[in-house]
NUPAMAR-268908 format. One record per residue (C-alpha): residue number from 1; residue in three letters; x, y, z. Coordinates in nm, 4 decimals, decimal comma, always signed. Layout:
N
<site num="NUM" residu="ala" east="X" north="Y" up="Z"/>
...
***
This chain:
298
<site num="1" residu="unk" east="+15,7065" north="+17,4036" up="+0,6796"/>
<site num="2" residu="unk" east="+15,7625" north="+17,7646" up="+0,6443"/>
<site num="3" residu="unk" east="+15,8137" north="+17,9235" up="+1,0222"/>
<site num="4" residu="unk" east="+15,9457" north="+18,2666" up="+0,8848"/>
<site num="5" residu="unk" east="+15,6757" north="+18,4406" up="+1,1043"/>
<site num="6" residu="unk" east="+15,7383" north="+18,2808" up="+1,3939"/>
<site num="7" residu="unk" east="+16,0125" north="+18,6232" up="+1,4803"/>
<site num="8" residu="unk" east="+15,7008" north="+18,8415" up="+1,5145"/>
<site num="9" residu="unk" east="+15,5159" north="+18,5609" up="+1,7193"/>
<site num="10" residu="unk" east="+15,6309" north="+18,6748" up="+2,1174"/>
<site num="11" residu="unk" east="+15,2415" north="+18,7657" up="+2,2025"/>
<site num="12" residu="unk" east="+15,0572" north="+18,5762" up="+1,9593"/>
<site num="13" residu="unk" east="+14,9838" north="+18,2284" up="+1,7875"/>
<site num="14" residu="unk" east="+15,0511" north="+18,1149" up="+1,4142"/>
<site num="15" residu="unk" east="+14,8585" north="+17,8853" up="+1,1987"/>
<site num="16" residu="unk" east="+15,0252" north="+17,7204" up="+0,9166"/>
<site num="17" residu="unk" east="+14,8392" north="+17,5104" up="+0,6217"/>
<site num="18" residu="unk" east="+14,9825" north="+17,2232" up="+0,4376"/>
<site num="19" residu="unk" east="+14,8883" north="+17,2238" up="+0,0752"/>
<site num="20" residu="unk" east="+14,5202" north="+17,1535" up="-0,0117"/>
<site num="21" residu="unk" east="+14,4218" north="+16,7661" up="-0,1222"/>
<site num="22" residu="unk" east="+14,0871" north="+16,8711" up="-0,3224"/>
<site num="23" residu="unk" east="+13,9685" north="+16,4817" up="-0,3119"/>
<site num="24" residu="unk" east="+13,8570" north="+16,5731" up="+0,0643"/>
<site num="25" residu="unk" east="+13,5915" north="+16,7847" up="-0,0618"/>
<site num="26" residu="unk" east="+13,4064" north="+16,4914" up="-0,2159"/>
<site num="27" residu="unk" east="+13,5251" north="+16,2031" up="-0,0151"/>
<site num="28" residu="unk" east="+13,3863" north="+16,1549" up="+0,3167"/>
<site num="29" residu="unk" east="+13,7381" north="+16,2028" up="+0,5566"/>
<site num="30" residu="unk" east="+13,8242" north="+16,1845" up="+0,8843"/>
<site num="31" residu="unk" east="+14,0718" north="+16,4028" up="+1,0997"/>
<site num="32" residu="unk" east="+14,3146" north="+16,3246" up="+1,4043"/>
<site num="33" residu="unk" east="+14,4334" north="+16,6017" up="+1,6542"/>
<site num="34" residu="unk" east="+14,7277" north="+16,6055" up="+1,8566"/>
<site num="35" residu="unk" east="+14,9688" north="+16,8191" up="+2,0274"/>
<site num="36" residu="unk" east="+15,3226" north="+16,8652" up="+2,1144"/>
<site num="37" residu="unk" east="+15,5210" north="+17,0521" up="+2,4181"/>
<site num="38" residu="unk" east="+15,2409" north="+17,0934" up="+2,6270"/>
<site num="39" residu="unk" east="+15,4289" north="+17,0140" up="+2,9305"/>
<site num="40" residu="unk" east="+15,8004" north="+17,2080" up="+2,8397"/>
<site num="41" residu="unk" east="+15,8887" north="+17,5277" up="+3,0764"/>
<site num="42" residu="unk" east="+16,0569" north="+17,6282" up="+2,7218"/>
<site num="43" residu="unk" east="+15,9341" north="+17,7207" up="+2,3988"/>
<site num="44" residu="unk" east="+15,5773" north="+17,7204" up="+2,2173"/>
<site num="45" residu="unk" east="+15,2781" north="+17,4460" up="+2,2203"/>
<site num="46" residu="unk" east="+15,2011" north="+17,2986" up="+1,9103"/>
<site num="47" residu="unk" east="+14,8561" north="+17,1793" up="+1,8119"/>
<site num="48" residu="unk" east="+14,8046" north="+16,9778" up="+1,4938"/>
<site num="49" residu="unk" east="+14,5300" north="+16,8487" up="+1,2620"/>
<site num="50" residu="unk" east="+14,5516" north="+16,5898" up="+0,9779"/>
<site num="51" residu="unk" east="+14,2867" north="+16,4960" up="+0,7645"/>
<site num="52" residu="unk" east="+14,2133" north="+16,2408" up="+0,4827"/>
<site num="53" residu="unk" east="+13,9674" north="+16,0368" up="+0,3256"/>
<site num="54" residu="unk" east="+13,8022" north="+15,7455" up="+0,4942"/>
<site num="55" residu="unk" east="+13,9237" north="+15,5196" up="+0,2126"/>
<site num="56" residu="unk" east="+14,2742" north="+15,6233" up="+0,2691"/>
<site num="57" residu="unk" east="+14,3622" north="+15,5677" up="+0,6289"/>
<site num="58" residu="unk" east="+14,5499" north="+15,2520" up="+0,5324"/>
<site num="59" residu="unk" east="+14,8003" north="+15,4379" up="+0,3087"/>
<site num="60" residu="unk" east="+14,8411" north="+15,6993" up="+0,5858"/>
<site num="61" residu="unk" east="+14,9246" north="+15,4011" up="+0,8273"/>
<site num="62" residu="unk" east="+15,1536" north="+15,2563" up="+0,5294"/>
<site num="63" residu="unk" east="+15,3418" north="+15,6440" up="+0,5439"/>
<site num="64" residu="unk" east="+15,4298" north="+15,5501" up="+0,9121"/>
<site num="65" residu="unk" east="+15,1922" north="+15,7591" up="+1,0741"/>
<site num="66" residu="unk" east="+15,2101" north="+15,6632" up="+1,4473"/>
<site num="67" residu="unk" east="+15,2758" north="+15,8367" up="+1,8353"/>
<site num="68" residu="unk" east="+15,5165" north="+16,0656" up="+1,7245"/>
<site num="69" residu="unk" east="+15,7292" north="+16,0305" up="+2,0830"/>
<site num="70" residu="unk" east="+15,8273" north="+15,6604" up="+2,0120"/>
<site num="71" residu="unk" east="+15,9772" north="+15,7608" up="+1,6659"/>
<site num="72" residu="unk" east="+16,3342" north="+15,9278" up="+1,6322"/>
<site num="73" residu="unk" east="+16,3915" north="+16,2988" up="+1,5330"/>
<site num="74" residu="unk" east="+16,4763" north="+16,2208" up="+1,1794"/>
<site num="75" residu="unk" east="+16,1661" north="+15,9358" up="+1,1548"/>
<site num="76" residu="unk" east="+15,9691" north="+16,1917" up="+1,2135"/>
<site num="77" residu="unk" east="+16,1254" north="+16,4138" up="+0,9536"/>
<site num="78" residu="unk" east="+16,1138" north="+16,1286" up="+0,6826"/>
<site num="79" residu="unk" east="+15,7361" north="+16,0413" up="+0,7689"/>
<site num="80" residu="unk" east="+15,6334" north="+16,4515" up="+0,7221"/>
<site num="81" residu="unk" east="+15,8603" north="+16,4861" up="+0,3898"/>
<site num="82" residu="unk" east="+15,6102" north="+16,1494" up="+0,2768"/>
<site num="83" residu="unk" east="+15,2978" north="+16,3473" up="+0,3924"/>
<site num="84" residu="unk" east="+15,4308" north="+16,6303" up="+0,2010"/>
<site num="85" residu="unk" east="+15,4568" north="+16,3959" up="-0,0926"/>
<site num="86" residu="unk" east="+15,1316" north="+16,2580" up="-0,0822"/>
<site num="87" residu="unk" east="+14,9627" north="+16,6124" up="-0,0808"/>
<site num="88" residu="unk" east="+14,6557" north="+16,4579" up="-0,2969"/>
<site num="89" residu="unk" east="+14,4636" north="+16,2527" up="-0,0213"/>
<site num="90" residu="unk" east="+14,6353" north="+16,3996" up="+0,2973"/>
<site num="91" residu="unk" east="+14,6742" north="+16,7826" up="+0,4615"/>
<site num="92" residu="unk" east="+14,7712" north="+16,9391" up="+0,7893"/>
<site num="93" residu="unk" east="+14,7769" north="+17,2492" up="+0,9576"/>
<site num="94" residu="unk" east="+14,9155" north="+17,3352" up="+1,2977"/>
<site num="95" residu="unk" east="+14,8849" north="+17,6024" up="+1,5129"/>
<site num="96" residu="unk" east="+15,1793" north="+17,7703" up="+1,7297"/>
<site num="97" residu="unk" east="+15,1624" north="+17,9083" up="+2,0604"/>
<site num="98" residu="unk" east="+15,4256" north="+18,1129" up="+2,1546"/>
<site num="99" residu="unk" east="+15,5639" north="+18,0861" up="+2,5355"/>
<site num="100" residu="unk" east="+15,4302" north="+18,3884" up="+2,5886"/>
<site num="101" residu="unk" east="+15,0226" north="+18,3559" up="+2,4871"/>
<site num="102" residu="unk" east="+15,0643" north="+18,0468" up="+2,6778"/>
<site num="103" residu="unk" east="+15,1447" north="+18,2274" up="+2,9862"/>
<site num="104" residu="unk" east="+14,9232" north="+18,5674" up="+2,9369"/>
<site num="105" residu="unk" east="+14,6390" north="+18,3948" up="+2,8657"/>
<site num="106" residu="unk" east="+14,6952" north="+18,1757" up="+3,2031"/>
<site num="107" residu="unk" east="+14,7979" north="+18,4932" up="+3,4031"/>
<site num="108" residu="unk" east="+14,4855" north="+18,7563" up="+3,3136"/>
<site num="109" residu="unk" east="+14,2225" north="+18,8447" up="+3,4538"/>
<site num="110" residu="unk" east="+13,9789" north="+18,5267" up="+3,3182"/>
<site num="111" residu="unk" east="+14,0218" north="+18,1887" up="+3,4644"/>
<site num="112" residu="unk" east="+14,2208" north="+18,0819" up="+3,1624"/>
<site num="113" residu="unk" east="+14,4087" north="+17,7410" up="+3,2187"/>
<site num="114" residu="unk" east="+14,6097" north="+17,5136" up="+2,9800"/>
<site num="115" residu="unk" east="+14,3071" north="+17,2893" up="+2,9145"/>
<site num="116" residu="unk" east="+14,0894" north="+17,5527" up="+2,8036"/>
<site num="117" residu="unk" east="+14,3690" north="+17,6523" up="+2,5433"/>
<site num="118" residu="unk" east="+14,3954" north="+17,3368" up="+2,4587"/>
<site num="119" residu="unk" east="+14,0860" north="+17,3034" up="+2,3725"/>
<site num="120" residu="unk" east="+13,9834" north="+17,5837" up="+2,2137"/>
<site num="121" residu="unk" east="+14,2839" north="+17,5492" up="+1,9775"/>
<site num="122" residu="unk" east="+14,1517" north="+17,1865" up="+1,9053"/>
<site num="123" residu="unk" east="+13,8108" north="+17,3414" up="+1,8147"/>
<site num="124" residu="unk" east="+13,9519" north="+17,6513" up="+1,6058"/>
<site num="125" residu="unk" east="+14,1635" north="+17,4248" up="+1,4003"/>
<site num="126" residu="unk" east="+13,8276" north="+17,1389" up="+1,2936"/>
<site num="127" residu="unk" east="+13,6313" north="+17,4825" up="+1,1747"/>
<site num="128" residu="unk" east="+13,9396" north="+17,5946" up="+1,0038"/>
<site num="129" residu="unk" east="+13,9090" north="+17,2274" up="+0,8141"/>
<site num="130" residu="unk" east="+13,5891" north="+17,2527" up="+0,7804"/>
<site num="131" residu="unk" east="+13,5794" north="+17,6489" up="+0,6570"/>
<site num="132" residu="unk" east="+13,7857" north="+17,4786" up="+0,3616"/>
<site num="133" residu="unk" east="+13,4863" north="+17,2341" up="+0,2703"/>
<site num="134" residu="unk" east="+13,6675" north="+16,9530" up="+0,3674"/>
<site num="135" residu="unk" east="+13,3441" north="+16,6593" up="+0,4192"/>
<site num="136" residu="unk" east="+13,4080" north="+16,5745" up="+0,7697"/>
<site num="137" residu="unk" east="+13,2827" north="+16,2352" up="+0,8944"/>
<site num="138" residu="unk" east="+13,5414" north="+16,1577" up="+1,2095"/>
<site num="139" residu="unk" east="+13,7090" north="+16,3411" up="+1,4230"/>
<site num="140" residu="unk" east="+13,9444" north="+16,1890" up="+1,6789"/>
<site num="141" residu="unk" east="+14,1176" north="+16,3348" up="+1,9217"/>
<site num="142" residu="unk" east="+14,3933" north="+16,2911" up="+2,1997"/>
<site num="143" residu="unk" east="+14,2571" north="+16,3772" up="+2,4978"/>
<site num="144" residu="unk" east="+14,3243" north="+16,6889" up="+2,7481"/>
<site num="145" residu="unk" east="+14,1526" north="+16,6115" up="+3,0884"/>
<site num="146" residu="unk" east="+13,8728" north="+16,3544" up="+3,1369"/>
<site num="147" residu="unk" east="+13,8091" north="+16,1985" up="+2,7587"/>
<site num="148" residu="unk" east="+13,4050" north="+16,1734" up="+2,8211"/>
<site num="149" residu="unk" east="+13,3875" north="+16,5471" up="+2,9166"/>
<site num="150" residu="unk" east="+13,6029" north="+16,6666" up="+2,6391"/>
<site num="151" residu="unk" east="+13,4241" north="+16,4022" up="+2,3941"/>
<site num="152" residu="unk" east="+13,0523" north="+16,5218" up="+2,5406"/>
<site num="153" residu="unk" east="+13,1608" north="+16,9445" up="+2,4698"/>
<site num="154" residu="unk" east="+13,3100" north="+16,8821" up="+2,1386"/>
<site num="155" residu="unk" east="+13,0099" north="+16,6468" up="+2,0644"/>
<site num="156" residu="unk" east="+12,7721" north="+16,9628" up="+2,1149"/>
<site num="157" residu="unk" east="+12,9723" north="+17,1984" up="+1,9077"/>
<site num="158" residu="unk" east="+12,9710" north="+16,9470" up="+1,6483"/>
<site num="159" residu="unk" east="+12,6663" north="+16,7802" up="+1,6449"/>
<site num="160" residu="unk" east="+12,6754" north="+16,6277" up="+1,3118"/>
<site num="161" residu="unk" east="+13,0566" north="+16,4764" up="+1,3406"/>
<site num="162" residu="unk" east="+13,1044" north="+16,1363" up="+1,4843"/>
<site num="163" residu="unk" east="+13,3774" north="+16,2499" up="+1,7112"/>
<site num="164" residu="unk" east="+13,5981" north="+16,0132" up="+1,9691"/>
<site num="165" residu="unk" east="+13,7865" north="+16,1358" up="+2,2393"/>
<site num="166" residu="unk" east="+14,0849" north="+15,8720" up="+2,3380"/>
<site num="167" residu="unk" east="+14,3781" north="+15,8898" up="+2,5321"/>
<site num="168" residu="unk" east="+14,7109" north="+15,7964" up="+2,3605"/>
<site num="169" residu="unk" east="+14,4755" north="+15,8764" up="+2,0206"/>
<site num="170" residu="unk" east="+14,8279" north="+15,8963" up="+1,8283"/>
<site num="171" residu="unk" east="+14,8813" north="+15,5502" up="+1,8986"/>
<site num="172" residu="unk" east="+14,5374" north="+15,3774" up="+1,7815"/>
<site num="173" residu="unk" east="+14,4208" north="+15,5933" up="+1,4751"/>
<site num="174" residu="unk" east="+14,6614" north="+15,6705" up="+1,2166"/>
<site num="175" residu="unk" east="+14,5316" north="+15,9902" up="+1,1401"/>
<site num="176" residu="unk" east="+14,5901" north="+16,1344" up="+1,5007"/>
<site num="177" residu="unk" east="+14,9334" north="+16,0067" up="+1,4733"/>
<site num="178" residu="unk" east="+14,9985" north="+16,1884" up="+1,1306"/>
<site num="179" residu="unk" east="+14,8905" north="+16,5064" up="+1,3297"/>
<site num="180" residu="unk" east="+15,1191" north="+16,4438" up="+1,6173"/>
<site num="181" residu="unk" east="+15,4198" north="+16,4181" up="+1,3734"/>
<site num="182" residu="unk" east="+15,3561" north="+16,7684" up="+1,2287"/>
<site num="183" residu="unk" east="+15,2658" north="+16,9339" up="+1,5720"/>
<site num="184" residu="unk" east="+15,6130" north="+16,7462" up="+1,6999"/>
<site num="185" residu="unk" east="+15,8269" north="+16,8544" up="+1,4040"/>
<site num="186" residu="unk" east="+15,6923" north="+17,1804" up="+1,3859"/>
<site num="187" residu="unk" east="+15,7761" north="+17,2288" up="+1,7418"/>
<site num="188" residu="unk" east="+16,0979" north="+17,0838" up="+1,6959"/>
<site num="189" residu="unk" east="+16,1851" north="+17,2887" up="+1,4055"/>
<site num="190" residu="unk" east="+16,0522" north="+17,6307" up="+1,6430"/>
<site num="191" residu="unk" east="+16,2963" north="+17,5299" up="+1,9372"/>
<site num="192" residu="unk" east="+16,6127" north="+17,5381" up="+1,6508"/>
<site num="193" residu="unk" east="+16,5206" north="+17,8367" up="+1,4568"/>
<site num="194" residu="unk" east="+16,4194" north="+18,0237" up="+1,7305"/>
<site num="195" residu="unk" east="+16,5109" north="+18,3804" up="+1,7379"/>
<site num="196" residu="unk" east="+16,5505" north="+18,5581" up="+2,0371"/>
<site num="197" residu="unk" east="+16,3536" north="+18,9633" up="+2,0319"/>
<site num="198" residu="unk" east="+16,6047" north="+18,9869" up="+2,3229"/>
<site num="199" residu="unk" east="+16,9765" north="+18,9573" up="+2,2550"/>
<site num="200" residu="unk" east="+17,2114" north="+18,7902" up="+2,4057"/>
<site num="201" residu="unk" east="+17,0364" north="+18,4428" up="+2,4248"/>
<site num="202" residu="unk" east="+17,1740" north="+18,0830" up="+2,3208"/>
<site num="203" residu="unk" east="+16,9529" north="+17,7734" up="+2,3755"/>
<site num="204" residu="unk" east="+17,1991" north="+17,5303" up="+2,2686"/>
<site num="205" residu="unk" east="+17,2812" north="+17,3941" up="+2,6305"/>
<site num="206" residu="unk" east="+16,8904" north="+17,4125" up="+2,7511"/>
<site num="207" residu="unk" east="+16,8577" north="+17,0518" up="+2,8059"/>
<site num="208" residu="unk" east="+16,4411" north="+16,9390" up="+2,6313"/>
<site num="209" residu="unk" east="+16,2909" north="+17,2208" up="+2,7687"/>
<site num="210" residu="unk" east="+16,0702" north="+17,0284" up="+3,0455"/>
<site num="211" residu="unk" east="+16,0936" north="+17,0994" up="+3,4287"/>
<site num="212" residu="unk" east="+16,2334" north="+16,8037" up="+3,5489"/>
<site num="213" residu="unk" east="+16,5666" north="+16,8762" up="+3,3344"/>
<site num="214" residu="unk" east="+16,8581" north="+16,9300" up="+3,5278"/>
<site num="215" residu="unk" east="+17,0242" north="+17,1530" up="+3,1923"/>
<site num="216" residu="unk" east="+16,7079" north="+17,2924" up="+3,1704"/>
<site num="217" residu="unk" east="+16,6869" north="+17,4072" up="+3,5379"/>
<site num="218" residu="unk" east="+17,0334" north="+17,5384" up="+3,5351"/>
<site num="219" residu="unk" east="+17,0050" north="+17,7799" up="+3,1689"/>
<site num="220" residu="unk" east="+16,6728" north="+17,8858" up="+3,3295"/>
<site num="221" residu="unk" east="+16,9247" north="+17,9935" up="+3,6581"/>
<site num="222" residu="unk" east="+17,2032" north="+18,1189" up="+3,4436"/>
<site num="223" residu="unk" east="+16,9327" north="+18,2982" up="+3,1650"/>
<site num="224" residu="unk" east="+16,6722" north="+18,5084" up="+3,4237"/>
<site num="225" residu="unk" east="+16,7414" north="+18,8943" up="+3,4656"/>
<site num="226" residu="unk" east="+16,7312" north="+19,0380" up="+3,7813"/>
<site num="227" residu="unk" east="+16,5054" north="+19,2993" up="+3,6319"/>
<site num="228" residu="unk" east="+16,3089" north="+19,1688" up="+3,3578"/>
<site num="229" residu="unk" east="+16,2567" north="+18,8715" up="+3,4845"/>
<site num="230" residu="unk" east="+16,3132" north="+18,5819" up="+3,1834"/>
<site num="231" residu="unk" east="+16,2893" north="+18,6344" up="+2,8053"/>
<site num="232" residu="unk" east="+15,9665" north="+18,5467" up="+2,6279"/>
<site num="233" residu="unk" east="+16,0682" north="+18,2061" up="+2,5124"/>
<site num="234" residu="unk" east="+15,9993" north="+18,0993" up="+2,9046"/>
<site num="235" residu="unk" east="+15,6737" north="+18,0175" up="+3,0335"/>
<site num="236" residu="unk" east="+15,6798" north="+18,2409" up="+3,3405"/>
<site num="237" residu="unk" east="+15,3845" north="+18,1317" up="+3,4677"/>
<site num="238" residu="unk" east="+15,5182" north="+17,7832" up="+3,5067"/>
<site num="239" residu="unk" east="+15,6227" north="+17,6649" up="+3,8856"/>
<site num="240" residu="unk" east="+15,9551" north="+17,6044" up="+3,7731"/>
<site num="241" residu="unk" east="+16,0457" north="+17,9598" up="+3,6286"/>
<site num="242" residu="unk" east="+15,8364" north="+18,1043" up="+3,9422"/>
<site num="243" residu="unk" east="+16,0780" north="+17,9529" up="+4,2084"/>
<site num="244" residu="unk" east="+16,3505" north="+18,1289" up="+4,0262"/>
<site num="245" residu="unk" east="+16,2439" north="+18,4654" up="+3,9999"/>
<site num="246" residu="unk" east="+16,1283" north="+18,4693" up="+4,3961"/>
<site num="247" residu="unk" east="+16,4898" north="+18,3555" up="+4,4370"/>
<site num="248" residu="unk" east="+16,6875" north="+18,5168" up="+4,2009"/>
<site num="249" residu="unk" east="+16,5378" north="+18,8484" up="+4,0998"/>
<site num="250" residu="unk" east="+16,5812" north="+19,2483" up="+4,2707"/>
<site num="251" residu="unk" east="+16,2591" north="+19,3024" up="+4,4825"/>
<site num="252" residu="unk" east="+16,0318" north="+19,5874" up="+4,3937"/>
<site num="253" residu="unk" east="+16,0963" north="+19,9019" up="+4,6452"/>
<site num="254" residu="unk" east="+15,8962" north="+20,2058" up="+4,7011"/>
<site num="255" residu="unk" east="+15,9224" north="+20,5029" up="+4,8445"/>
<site num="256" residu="unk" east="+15,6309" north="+20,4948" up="+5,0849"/>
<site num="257" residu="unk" east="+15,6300" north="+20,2860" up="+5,3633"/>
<site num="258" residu="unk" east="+15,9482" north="+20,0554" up="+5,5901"/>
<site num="259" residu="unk" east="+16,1458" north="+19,9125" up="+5,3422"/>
<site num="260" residu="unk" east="+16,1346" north="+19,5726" up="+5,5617"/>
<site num="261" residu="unk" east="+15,7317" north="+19,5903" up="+5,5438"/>
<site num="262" residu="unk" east="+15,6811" north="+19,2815" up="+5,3325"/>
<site num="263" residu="unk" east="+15,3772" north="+19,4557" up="+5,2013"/>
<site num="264" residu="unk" east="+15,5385" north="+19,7410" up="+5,0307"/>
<site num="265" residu="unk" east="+15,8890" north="+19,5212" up="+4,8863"/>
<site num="266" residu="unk" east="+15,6813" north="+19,2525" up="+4,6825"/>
<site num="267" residu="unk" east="+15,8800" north="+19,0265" up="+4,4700"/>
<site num="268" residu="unk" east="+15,8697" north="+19,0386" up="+4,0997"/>
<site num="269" residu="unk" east="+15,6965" north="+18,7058" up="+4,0711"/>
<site num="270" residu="unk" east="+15,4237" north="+18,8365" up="+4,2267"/>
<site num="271" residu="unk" east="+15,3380" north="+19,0750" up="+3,8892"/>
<site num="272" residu="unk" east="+15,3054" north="+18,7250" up="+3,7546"/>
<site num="273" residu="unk" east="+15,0619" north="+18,5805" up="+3,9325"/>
<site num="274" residu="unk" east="+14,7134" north="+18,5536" up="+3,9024"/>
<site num="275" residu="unk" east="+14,5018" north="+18,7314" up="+4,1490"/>
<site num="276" residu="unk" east="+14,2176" north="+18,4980" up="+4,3487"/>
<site num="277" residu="unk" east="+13,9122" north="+18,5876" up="+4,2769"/>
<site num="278" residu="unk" east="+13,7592" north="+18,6011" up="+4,5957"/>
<site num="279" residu="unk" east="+14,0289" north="+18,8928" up="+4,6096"/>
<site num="280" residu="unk" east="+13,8859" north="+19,2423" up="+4,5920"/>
<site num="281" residu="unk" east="+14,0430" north="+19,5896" up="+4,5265"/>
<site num="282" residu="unk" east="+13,9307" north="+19,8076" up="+4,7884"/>
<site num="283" residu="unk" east="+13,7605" north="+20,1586" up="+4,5914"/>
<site num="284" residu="unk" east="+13,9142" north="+20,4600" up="+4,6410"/>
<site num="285" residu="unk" east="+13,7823" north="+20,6726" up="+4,9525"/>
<site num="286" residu="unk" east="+13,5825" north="+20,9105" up="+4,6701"/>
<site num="287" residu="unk" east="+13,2987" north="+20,6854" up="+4,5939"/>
<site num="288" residu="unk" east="+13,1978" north="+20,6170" up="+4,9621"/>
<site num="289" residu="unk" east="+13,2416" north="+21,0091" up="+5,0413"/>
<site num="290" residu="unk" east="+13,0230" north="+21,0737" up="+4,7297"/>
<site num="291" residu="unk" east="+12,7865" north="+20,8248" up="+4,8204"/>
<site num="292" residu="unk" east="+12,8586" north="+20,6616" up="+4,5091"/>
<site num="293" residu="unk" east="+12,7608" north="+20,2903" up="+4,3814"/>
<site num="294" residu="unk" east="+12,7995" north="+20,0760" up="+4,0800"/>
<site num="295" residu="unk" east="+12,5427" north="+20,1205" up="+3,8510"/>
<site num="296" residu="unk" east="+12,4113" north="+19,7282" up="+3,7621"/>
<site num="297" residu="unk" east="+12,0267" north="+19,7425" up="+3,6493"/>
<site num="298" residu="unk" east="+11,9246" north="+19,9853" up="+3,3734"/>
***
């Protein structure tokens, strides 16, 4: 799995194809999608998609194809390194999303959450398989929010794909579990070879990366600048890193106004936050002097 391009991937996301099994493009298949580190304060998501032919699924069970978070680090190595063996029936490809999309996208000026990534990856990544002429039959899916929603949406995109939406999808089809071990060594393999755009940075001692580690908590501490806030491996839009820069980094001072009027020292978290949308900017005193209005019907 060749992550080389990850260094250039602080405010973007990478998609990376397995070789090409060319008995999908006559065999009716099916594909699994699953995805790993959506919950870490550290490092990028991964989404992943495996597909094979119907007729197959039992050897892709028989490769030890399962819920990638009840196997060990090096299973999980052992069972890709098989997949990568048995390139004539079965391919991948994953997408990475750098801390950094993750948290733009979140923070702009569209309502963009987490789910809607999630699922928008999900749906990039079938019409990248299916772009390829792969002959799609089933789709199944791990679930992100309510199953029947997410089932009934992809179900309209896809009308003529037999799609099922499941929770814990890794664990009860084989091909969704073959896609959860490349999304979780993929990310696994991102969090090692990571390479900082900042200097300075080690994440050796940075615990799994999730919010409820205590080594976690404390490199995010030890790791945030007083200035420039955290480096772009960090989710800053996540609670956890929040908290930290309302405690930890300088305030924003400027000239105009008391320097103890709350209004004019914000914190630096509050760059990173999204504005509510029932929140308006007030127009400058020019338009209403000019008599001037926004211009809306043609």
């Amino acid at each position: 799995m060749d992550l080389s391009e990850l260094k250039d991937l602080s405010h973007s996301l990478l998609t990376i194809d397995s070789a090409f099994p060319s008995c999908t493009l006559e065999e009716e298949c099916c594909i699994g999608i699953d995805e790993a580190g959506r919950g870490p304060v550290l490092g990028p998501m991964v989404y992943g998609i495996a597909y094979c032919p119907v007729a197959k699924i039992d050897a892709v069970k028989a490769l030890g194809a399962a819920d990638s978070k009840q196997l060990k680090e090096t299973d999980r190595d052992e069972i890709l390194e098989r997949i990568h063996n048995n390139s004539d029936y079965i391919g991948y490809c994953v997408t990475v999303l750098s801390s950094n999309y993750i948290s733009t996208s979140m923070l702009g000026k569209q309502n963009y959450n987490l789910n809607a990534i999630s699922h928008d990856t999900a749906i990039a990544l079938i019409r990248r398989v299916l772009d390829k002429g792969v002959k799609v039959k089933d789709v199944y899916v791990d679930t992100v929010g309510p199953a029947d929603k997410y089932q009934a949406k992809l179900s309209a995109i896809f009308p003529t794909l037999n799609i099922t939406v499941a929770s814990k999808a890794d664990d009860k089809f084989p091909i969704c579990g073959a896609s959860s071990i490349c999304a979780k060594v993929c990310r696994d393999k991102c969090m090692r070879e990571w390479e900082f755009p900042e200097k300075g940075y080690d994440i050796s001692n940075s615990g799994c990366g999730y919010p409820s580690d205590p080594k976690t908590k404390e490199w995010l501490r030890e790791n945030v600048d007083k200035v420039f806030g955290f480096p772009q491996f960090v989710r800053f839009s996540w609670s956890t890193a929040e908290l930290i820069i309302d405690k930890k980094c300088a305030r924003v001072t400027w000239d105009e106004g008391d320097d103890d009027d709350e209004e004019n020292n914000p914190k630096l978290s509050s760059f990173f936050k999204k504005v509510k949308k029932e929140t308006e900017i007030p127009r400058h005193r020019f338009y209403h002097e000019q008599g001037l209005t926004s211009l809306t019907d043609f």
